[in-house]
N, C-alpha and C positions, 0 to 999 in steps of 0.2 A: 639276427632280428633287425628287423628295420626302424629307424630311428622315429622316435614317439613323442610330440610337440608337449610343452608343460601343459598345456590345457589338461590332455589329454592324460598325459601322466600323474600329475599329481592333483587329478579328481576326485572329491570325496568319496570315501569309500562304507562308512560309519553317520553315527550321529553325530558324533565329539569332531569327526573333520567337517563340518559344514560351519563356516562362518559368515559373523551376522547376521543371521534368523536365527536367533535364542526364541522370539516367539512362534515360531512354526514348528520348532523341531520341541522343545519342550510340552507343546500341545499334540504333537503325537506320540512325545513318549508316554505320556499321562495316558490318552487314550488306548493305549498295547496294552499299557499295564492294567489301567481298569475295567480292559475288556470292552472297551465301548466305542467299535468299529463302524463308521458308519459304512453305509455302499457306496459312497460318492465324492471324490475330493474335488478342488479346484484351486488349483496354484495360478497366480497372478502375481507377473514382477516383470519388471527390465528385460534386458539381454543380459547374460552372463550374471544371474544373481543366485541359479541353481537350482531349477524348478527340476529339469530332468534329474540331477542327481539328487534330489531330496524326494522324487520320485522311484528312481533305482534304491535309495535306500530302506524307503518304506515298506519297497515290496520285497526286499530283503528281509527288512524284520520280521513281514507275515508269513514269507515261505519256508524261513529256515528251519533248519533242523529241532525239533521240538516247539516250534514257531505256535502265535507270533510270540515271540519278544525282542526285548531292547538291545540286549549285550548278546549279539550272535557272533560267528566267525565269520569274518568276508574273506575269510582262507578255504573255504569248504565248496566242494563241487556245485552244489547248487548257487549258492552266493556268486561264484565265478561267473557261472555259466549267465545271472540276471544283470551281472557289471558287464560283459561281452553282448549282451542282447540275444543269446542262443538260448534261452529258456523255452518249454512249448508251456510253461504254465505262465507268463509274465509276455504277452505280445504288445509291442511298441506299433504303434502307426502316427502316420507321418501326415496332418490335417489338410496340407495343404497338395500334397498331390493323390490324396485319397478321399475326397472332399464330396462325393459321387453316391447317389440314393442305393445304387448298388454294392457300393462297399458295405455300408453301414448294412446293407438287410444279411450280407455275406457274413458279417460281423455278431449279426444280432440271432443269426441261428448257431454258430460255433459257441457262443458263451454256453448255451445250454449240456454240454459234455463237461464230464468232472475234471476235476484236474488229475497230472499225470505224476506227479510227483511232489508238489506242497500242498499247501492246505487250501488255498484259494488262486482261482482263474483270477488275473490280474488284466485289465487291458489298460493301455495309456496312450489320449492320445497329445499328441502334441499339437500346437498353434490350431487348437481345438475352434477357432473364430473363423479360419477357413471353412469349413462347411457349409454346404449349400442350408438354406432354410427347407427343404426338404427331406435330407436327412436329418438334420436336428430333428422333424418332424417322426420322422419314424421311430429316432432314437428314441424320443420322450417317454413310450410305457415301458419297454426295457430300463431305462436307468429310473424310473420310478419304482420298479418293481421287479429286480431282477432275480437271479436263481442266489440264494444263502452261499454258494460258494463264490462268485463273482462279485470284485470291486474293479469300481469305472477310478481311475487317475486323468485328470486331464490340465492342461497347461496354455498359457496364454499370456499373449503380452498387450491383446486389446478385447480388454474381458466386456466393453460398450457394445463388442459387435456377436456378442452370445446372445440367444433371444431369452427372455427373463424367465421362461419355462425349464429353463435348462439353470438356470444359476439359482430356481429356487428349490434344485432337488439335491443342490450340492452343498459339503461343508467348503467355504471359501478361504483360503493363506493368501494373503499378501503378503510374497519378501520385497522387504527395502531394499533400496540401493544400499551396497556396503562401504561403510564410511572410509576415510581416505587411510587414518591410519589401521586398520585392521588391513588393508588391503596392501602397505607398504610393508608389513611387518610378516608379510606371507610371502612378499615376494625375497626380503631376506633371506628368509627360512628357505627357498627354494635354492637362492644362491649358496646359502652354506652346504648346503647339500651339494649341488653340482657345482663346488669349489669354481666358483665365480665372485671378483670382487666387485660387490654393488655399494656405493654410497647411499647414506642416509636420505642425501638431501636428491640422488639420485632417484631413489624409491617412491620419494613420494612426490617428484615430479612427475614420475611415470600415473603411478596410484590417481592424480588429481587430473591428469592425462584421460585415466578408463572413466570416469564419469560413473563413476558406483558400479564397474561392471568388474569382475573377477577376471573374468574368461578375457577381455580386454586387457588386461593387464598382464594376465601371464602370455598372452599373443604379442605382446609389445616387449617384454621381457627376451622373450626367443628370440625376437628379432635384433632385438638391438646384440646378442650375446653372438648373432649370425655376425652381425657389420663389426663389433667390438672385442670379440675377442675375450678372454677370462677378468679385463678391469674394463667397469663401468661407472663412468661420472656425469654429473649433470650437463654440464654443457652437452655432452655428446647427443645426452636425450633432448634438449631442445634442437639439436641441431638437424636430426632426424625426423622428427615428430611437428616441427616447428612451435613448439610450445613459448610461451614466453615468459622469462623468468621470476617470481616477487617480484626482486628488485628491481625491472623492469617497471611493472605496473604501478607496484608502491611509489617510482619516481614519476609517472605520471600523476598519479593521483597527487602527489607535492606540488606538481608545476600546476593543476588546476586548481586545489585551494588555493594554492599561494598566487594565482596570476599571471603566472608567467607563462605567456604565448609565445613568446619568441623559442624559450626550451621545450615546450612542447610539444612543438612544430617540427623542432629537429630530432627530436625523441621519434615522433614518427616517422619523417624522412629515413631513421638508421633504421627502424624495424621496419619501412618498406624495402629496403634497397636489401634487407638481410633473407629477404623471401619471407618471411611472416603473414601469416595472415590476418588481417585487419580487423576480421569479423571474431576472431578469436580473442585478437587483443582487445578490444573494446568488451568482450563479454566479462574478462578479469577485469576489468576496469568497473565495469557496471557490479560484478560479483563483491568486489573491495567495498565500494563505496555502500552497497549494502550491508556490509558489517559495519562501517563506520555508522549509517544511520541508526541500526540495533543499536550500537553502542552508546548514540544519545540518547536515546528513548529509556534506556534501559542501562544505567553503569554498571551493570554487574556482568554483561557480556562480555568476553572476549572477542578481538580482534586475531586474526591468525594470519593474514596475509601479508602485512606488514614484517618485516625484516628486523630486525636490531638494530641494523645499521643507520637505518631511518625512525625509527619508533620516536623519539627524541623530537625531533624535528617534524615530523606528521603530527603525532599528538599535541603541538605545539596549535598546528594548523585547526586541527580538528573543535581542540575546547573553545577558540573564538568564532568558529563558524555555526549561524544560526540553525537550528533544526530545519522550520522551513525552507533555509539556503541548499539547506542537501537534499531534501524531497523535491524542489524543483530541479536539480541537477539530476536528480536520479531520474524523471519524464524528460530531460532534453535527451539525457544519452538513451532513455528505451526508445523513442522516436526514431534516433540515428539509427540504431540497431535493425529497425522496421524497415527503415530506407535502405539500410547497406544489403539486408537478404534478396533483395531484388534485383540490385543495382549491381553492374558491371563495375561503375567505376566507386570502388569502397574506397580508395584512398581517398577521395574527392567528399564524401557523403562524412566520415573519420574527423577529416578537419574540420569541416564545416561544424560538425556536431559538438568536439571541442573548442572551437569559436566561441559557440552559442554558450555553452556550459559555462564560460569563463564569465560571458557576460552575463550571463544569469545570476554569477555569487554578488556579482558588484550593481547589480538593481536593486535600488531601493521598495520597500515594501510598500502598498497603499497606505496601511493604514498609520505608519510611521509620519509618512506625509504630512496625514489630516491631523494625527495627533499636533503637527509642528504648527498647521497653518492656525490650527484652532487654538493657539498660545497656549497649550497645556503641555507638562511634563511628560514624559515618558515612566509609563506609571510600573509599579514591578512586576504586572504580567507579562511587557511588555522587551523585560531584561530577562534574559536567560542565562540562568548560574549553572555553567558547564562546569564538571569533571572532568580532568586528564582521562581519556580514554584507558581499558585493560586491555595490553597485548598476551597472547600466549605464542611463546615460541614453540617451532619443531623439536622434537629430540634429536638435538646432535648437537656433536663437540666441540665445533667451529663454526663462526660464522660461513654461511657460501659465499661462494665468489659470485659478483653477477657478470652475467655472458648477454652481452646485447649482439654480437656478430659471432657467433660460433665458427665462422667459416676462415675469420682472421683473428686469431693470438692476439695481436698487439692492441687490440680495441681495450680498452680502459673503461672502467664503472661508470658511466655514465653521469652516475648520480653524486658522484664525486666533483667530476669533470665540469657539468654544469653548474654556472652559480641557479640559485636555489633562493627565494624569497623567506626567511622566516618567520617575520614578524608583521603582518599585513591584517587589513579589517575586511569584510566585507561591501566598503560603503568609502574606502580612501579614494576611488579612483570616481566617485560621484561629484561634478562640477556641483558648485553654489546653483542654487536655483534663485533667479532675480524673481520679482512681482511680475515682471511684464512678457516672461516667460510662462506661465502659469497660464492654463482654463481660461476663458470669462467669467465662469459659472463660479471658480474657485476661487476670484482674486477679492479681496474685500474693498470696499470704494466707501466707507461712508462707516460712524461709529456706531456700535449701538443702541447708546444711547440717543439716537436722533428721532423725531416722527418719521412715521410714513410720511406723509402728508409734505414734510420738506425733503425729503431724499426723493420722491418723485417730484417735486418741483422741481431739484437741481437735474436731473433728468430727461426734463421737457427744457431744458433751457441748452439749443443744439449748437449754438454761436459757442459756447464756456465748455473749453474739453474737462473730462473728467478726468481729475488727479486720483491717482493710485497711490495711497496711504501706506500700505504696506511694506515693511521694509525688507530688505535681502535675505534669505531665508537661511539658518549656518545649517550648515552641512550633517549631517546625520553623523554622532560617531556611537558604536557598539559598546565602547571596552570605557567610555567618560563614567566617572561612578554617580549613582544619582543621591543626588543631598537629599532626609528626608525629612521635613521637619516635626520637629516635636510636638504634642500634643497638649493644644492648649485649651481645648471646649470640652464642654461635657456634650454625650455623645446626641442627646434632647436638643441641644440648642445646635449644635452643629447643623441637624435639619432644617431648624431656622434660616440659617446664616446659608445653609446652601440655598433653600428657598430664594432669599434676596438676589443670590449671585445668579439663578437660573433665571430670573425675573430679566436682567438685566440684557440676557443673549437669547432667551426664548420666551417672553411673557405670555404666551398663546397656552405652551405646555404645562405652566405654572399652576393658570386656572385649571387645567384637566385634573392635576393631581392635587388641586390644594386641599381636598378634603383628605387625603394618604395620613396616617398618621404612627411614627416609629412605637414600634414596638419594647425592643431589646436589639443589643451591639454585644455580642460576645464570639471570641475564636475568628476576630474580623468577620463574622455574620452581620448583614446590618439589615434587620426584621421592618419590614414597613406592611401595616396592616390596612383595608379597605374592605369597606362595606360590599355586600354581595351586589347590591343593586348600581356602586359606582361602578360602572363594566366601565368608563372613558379611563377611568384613573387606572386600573387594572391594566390596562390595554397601552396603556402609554408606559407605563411600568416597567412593563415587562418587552417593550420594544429594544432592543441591542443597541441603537444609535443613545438614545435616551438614557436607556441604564449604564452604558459606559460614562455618560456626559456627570450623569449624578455618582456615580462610583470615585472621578478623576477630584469631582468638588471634593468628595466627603474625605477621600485619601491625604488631600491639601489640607483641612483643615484638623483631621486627628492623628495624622501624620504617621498610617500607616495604610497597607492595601486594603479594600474596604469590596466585600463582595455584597451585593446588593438582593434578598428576595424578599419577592411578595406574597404574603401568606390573607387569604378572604376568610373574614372572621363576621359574622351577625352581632361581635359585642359592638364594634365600632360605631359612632354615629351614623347614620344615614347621612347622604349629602344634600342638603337644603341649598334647594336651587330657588334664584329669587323670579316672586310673580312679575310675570312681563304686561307690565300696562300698554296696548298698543293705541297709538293714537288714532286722535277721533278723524274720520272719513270727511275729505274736502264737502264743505258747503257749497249745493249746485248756485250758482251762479244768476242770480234773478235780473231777467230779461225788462225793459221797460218799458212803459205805460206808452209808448208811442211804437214800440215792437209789437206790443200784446194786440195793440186796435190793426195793424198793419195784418198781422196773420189770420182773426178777427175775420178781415175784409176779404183776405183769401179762400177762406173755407168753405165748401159748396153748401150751400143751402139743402140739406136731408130731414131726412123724418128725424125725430128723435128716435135714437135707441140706445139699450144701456152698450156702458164701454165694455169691452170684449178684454177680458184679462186674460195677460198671456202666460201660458203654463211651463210650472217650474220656475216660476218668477221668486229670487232670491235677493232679499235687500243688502244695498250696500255693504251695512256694518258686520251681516252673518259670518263672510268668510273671514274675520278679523278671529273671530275664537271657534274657528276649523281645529280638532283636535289633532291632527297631523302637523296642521300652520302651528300651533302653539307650541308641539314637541319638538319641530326641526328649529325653531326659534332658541326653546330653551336648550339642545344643542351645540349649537352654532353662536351662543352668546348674540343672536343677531336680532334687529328687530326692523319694521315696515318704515320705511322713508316715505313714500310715493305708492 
């Protein structure tokens, strides 16, 4: 007999051998059993996730011997005959080289004969998305209505390009991709069987290798058992497959929290030079780092890529790096990624991308900035209290060895070899920023408590340079603890007192909201209630620039975090806006007694007749109490000069 690839060998043959799809197969054993057969299935998955053999099996359960049921023999001539594809009651076709209005009509008059041997004409086809849109077309009133003995199977890996007449006659299975270890733990079993030594850490290199595909993985299995001979270890599978290893990755992922570009750099120089592919490495690199971000968002995630070897010293890296720091690391390297699938030169586009990553941890944030410039604390939204990250290790007995050059023995761990940053902030390698460094727009020149009126004098005055007040800005640090002070106001007068202090940096906003009046302060809520009709005070309220500024006062002075809303209440006072008396309209100007006789003398001598009043004639003082003039006034705090 001629030798028979694992694929192919040990294909399921049952329900019990199909793994991960518990929900596909559980719903058609339910189905056998309660008799509630539809006419139409539709399987959607992967490559190698086992749509065709969970298709051979189904049509095993309906044809078999006393059929359908669950627990038939796959030993029995008919079940053979539908595992081999020799069935005349179970016909296989193949979508994409029988894709043709005439197959299908070829198709669509054979169902109509009974079956020869089980209970039901079976057809199945496969990559069912190949079809012209005119067989689909033909197909449609047959699979809507086809003869009680005939069930339609069909299969697909791009169920988008089915026309929606076709997927709304059908019950639809998604299988998943199969998770890594269910698929390592099958390729053991294959080994112990064909007395082959495979490692643990072997298995599920290969397993994370198939990318959720089974069939993948026992074709990568054959292979390597072709080149290796009855003992299999990890290195050999990277060395083959060019896979690259944890420990590899993991020590990438160290040298970029941690900063280190110079080990970086030659991390990737040894996995260029070792044939690796770039576009691979960087994918574990972007896959890690998305564990780690789960892992902030969420402590109760596990990390699995990370090694033992390194957990220590990554988690060390990870608790002090900001959340935001890794979701901007995570768009520098998808970006690279974008560039590298196009790009001939990946090595080139690899560095560049970790360049950028590196410098991406060590930028400062905007709003850290303004926080600094605007002389307020760093308030405790603003601190992130990390947890040590959760690893889960692989099952196995020993740690692995890491293999950066499979091709040369004497290469050493890498991650050993190179020194390694421990202890670093996101913000150490940020210079001092001076005053004269800074914006224009951002530098401050003048107190606040000054007038207008003299800061724009000093202004107009272009002989006298302007001195910049501002002193040297310190450095941003993460991990400095923030003092906080204790709470000395009741929570009534503290709005007071912030009152004053906003007075002092923002007197304009002051009046918007000085009719706002607190409510209640509990659970750090701090209630401030307005009248329905104050829409300015509402509106300035609830503006983000504003509510942080009133948040940072009120935090200072009851010396805890202080969240700010605004809730509109009809108890509250109205806001008594005061009447604007507008002044009285210049006095015309009387002309004199030796002008009057001069113009007098100029006038042509006419008939009399009355003066001709000109229309729409409106006196001076009317548009003084314009009801629009009076609202944008009352507004605007402003009133008529001129």
């Amino acid at each position: 007999m001629s030798y028979q690839v694992f694929a192919r060998k040990y294909r399921p043959q049952t329900f019990d051998d199909v793994l991960g799809q518990d929900h596909v197969i559980k719903t058609l054993r339910n189905a056998i059993e309660q008799n509630r057969l539809a006419h139409a299935y539709l399987f959607v998955g992967p490559r190698g996730t086992g749509k065709t053999s969970t298709a051979r099996i189904f049509a095993k359960a309906l044809n078999c011997t006393g059929g359908p049921k669950v627990d038939f023999d796959p030993n029995e001539d008919i079940c053979r005959e539908i595992a081999e594809g020799q069935s005349l009651d179970v016909r296989e076709i193949d979508g994409a080289s029988n894709r043709g209005i005439d197959h299908i009509r070829d198709l669509r008059d054979n169902v109509r004969f009974a079956p020869v041997k089980g209970t039901f004409r079976i057809v199945y086809i496969d990559e069912v998305h190949m079809l012209t849109k005119e067989s689909f077309n033909a197909l449609l009133k047959t699979l809507e209505e086809p003869p009680p003995h005939v069930k339609f199977i069909f299969a697909t890996t791009e169920p988008h390009k089915i026309l929606p007449t076709i997927l709304s006659r059908c019950q639809r299975f998604d299988l998943r991709p199969i998770p890594v270890d269910i698929i390592a733990g099958h390729l053991l079993h294959i080994c112990e069987l064909e007395q082959v030594q495979l490692t643990r850490e072997a298995a599920f290199a290969i397993a994370k290798a198939a990318d959720g595909g089974m069939r993948d993985a026992e074709s990568m299995l054959d292979q390597l058992v072709a080149f290796c001979g009855n003992s299999i270890d990890e290195s050999q599978v990277l060395q083959i497959f060019g896979i690259t290893s944890r420990e590899t990755v993991a020590s990438a992922l160290k040298f970029i929290l941690g900063k280190n570009l110079p080990d970086l750099l030659k991390l990737v120089q040894v996995q260029a030079e070792a044939g690796r592919d770039m576009g691979q490495f960087l994918s574990e690199i972007i896959s890690t780092v998305r564990e780690v971000l789960v892992s902030k968002v969420d402590p109760s995630a596990v990390i699995v890529s990370i090694p033992p070897s390194l957990q220590k010293s990554i988690g060390t890296l990870i608790a002090s790096t900001k959340t935001d720091k890794i979701l901007r690391l995570v768009e520098v390297l998808s970006e690279t990624e974008d560039k590298m699938r196009w790009s001939a030169q990946k090595r080139l586009h690899l560095e560049m991308g970790l360049i950028k990553a590196v410098h991406a941890l060590a930028e400062a944030s905007i709003s850290d900035i303004i926080r600094v410039i605007a002389g307020r604390p760093i308030s405790l939204e603003s601190v992130e209290v990390t947890t040590p990250p959760s690893f889960q290790n692989t099952p196995n007995t020993s740690e692995p060895s890491p293999v950066i050059d499979p091709q040369h023995t004497e290469n050493e761990n890498i991650a050993a070899t190179l020194p390694v940053q421990t202890e670093s902030s996101p913000y150490d390698d940020m210079p001092t920023v001076q005053a004269t460094e800074l914006p224009q727009a951002m530098q401050i020149t003048s107190s606040p408590d000054r007038s207008l009126d003299e800061e724009q004098g000093q202004r107009n005055q272009e002989e006298e340079p302007t001195e910049t007040l501002i002193q040297e800005m310190p450095a941003l640090k993460v991990n400095e603890d923030v003092s906080i002070p204790s709470a000395t106001l009741d929570w009534k007068k503290a709005w007071d007192e912030m009152m004053k202090r906003l007075a002092k940096v923002a007197p304009l906003r002051v009046e918007f909201i000085q009719f706002a009046v607190p409510l209640s302060y509990e659970n750090n809520q701090y209630v401030i209630g307005v009248h329905p009709e104050d829409t300015q005070a509402h509106n300035n309220l609830t503006q983000a620039e504003l509510k942080s500024q009133i948040e940072g006062i009120l935090h200072d002075l009851l010396g805890e975090s202080v969240n700010l809303r605004v809730m509109v209440s009809a108890d509250i006072p109205a806001p008594v806006l005061p009447a604007i008396q507008p002044e009285p309209a210049p006095l015309p100007v009387q002309a004199s007694v030796s002008q009057q006789k001069k113009k007098e003398e100029k006038k042509p001598i006419t008939s009399q007749s009355p003066p001709i009043e000109e229309p729409n004639k409106v006196e001076e003082d009317d548009y003084y109490h314009d009801p629009f003039i009076e609202k944008a006034l009352s507004i605007f705090k402003a009133k008529i000069i001129s």
